[in-house]
N, C-alpha and C positions, 0 to 999 in steps of 0.2 A: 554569521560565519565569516570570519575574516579570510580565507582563504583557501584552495585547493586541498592543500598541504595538512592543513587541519582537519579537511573531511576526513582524508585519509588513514588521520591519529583516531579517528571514530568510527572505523569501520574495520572486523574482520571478514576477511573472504576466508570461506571452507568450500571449495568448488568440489563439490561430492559429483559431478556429472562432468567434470574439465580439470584442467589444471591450471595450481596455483597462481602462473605466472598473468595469464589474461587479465584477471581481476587488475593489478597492479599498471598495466597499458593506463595511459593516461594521453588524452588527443581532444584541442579546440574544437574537435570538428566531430559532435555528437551525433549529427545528420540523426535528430528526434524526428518520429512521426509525424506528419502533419494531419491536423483531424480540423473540423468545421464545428462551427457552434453552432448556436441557434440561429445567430443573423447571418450563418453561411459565411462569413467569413475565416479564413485562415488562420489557424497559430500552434503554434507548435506544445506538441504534448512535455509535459515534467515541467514549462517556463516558469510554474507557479512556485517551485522548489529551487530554496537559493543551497550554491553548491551543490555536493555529491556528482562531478560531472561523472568521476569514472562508472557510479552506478546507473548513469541517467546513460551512458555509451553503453554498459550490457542489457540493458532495457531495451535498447533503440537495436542491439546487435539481435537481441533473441526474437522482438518483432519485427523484422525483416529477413530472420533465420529463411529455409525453405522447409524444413522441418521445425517442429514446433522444441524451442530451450524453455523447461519452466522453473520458474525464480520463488524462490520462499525468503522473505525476509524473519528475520533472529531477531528480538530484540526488549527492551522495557513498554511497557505504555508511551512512555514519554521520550519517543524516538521519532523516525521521521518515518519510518517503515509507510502509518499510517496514510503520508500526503505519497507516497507510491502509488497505491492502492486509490485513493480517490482518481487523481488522475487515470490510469487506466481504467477507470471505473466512464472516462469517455469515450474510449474508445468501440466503433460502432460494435455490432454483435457481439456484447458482454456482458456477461451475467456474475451478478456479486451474491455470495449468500456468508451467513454465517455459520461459524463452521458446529456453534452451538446450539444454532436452531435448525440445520440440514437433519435429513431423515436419505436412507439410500434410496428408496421407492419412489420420494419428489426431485431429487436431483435425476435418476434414471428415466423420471419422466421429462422432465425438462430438459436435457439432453436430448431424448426422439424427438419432440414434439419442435424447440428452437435451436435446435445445432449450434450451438454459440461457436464463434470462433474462440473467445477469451472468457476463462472463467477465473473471478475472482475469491479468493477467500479468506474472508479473514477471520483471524486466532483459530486457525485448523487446530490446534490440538485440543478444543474441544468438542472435536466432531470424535463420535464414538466410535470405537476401533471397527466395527462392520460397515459402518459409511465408510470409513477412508479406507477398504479394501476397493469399494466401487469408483475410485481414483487409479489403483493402479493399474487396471487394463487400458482405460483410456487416456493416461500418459505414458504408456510403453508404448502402444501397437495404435491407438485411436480406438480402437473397438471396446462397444459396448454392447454389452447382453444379459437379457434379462430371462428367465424361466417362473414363468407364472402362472398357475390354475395352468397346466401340465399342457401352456402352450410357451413356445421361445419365441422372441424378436432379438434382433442384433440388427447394428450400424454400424458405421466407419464414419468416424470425425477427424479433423485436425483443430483440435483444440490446444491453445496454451494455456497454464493452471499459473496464475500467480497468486502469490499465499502470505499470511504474515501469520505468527506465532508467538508468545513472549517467551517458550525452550521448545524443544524439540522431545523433551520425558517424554511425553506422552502420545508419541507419533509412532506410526509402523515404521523399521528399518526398511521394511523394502520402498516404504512410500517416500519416504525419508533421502534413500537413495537416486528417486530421480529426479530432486530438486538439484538445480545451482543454490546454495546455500549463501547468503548474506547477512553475516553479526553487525547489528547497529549496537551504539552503545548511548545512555543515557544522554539528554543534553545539557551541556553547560551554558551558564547565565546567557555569553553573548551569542550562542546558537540560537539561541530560543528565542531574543530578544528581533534579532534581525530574521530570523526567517517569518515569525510573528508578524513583524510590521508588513513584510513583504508581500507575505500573502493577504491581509488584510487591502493591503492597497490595491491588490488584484479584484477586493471583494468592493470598492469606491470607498474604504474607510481612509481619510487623509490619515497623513502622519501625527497629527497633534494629538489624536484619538489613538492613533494606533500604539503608539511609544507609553503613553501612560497606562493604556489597559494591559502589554507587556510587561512593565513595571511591577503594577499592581496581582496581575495571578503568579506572577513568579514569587514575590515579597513577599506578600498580603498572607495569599490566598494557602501558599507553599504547592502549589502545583506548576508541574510542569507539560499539561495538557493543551496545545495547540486549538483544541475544541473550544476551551473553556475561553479562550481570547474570544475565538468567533463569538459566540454567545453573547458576552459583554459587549465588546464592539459594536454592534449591529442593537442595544439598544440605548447604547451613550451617546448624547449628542455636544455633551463637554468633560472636562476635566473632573469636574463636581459630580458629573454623572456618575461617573467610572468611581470614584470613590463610595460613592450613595450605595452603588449595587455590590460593589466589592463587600461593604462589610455587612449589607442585608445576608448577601449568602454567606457570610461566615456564622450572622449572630445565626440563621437556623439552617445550620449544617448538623 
């Protein structure tokens, strides 16, 4: 991604919960969370994601909101929505499901039982329209309640919901309506090329490895899956590799 200016040719903002003009603020100064890894060491959340500052600044604005802003990204497979979504998938008390294997009764439970702070999800809109009814009490108000074998429990959370989707069809309007709404759009060759190696080199994959297996699932493979690098990467250890497996998974695709 060559530049700022570029992310922003790749993204529409619909702030269904704000207005239009926020999205468009653009500022060096992200002030990204800071979370610890495993070796307790320091680093800052989204560093893994090259460009999108202005999304990685209403990311960084909604987690340090005082009340809870929650973000639904828009978009193709082959968007960046997804490296969103991992990364907050660091962040402490958070819980990721899919939104095509949630059920209301384990997500209700898992809410009483670990109060997440941050709940992940991704492709909500194949969560079925009576699950994601059990969404919108707990991003309006925080409360949650349940009525079961004719006895009730309710709580009070502050949970934020961030979501990816590849459209919004098949989503409740009201649900619909308390997301911040962000359209990614597909990537082009050198998006995918550069942010590919990028993160790959975050994973110890050097560049020599990284650039050919970019190459190669973009060309080769005609995907534009971020995943499918990892995958290759991590078991290449030359040039010749990356070719070998490249066109094993093609002959039996």
């Amino acid at each position: 991604m060559s530049s700022e200016a570029d992310n922003n040719d790749e993204l529409h903002v619909d702030l269904v919960t704000s207005h239009n003009g926020i999205a468009e603020e653009t500022s060096p100064s992200i002030n990204a969370p800071e979370i610890k890894n495993a070796s307790s060491r320091p680093y800052q959340l989204f560093d893994n994601i090259v460009g999108y500052n202005d999304v990685k600044k209403l990311f960084s604005l909604s987690l340090s909101s005082e009340r809870p802003v929650h973000i639904l990204l828009v978009g193709p497979p082959a968007s960046a929505k997804t490296l969103f979504m991992l990364e907050c998938m660091k962040l402490e008390r958070s819980y990721f499901t899919l939104g095509s294997q949630s059920t209301k009764s384990g997500m209700i439970d898992y809410l009483f039982e670990k109060r997440p702070r941050y709940m992940i999800v991704d492709e909500i809109e194949h969560m079925p329209m009576r699950d994601q009814t059990a969404l919108l009490s707990l991003m309006e108000t925080g409360i949650v309640a349940e009525t079961k074998f004719q006895r009730t429990r309710n709580t009070q959370l502050k949970t934020w919901v961030f979501a990816t989707s590849n459209s919004t069809e098949q989503m409740l309007t009201p649900l619909l309506s308390r997301f911040m709404v962000l359209h990614f759009k597909q990537y082009k060759y050198e998006n995918f090329h550069e942010i590919a190696v990028h993160m790959l080199g975050h994973q110890g994959i050097s560049k020599e490895i990284a650039s050919p297996v970019a190459d190669a699932v973009w060309s080769k493979m005609k995907s534009k899956d971020i995943r499918d690098c990892i995958k290759i990467a991590h078991l290449a250890k030359s040039k010749d590799d990356v070719n070998w497996i490249v066109e094993t998974l093609k002959k039996y695709r």
